[in-house]
N, C-alpha and C positions, 0 to 999 in steps of 0.2 A: 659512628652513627648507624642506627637497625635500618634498614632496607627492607622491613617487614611490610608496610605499608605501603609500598611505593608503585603504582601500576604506571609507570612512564615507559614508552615502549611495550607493553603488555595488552596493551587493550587495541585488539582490532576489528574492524568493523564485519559484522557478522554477513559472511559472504548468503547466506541462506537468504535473507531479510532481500537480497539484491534480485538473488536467481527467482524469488518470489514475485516480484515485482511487476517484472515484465508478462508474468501467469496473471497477476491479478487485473492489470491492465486488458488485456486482453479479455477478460471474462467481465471485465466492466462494459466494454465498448460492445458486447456481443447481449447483454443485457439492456444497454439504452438501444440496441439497432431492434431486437425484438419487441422491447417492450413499442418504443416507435409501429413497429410492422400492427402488433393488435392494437393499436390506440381506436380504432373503429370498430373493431370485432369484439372486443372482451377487455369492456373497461377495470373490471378488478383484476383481472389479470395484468394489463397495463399498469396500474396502479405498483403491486405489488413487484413486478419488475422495477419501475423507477427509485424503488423503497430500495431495495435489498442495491439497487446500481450503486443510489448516493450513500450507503455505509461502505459499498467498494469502494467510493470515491473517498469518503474518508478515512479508510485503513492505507490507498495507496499516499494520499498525501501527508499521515503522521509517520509510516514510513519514510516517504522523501527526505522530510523533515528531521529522521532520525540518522539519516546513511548522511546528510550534509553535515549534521553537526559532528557526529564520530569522524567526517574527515577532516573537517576544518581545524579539529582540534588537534591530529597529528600530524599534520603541516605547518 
């Protein structure tokens, strides 16, 4: 039988995507606490913080998303 094909045991969850994570969290929550702070001073500014927060929000949760299934699948 070829074993040419076969990534069992090969395929691991990419440590980068992890250490990322907790950066990009961070830089989300420092966006909704700003954008919060000028919600009365500079509403396009407000605005454009909350824009740019929720595409952090949804790069950290297709991440999430991505580091659960690579583990559940080599368990």
């Amino acid at each position: 039988m070829n074993t040419h094909f076969c990534k069992v045991g090969r395929i691991r969850p990419n440590l980068g995507k992890v250490l990322n994570l907790k950066e990009l969290e961070s830089t989300y929550l420092n966006f909704i606490e700003e954008a919060y702070n000028v919600t009365q001073t500079d509403s396009g500014l407000s605005d454009f913080l909350y824009h740019e927060a929720s595409k952090l929000k949804k790069r950290i949760l297709s991440l999430k998303r991505s580091n659960s299934n690579t583990l559940d699948a080599a368990f």
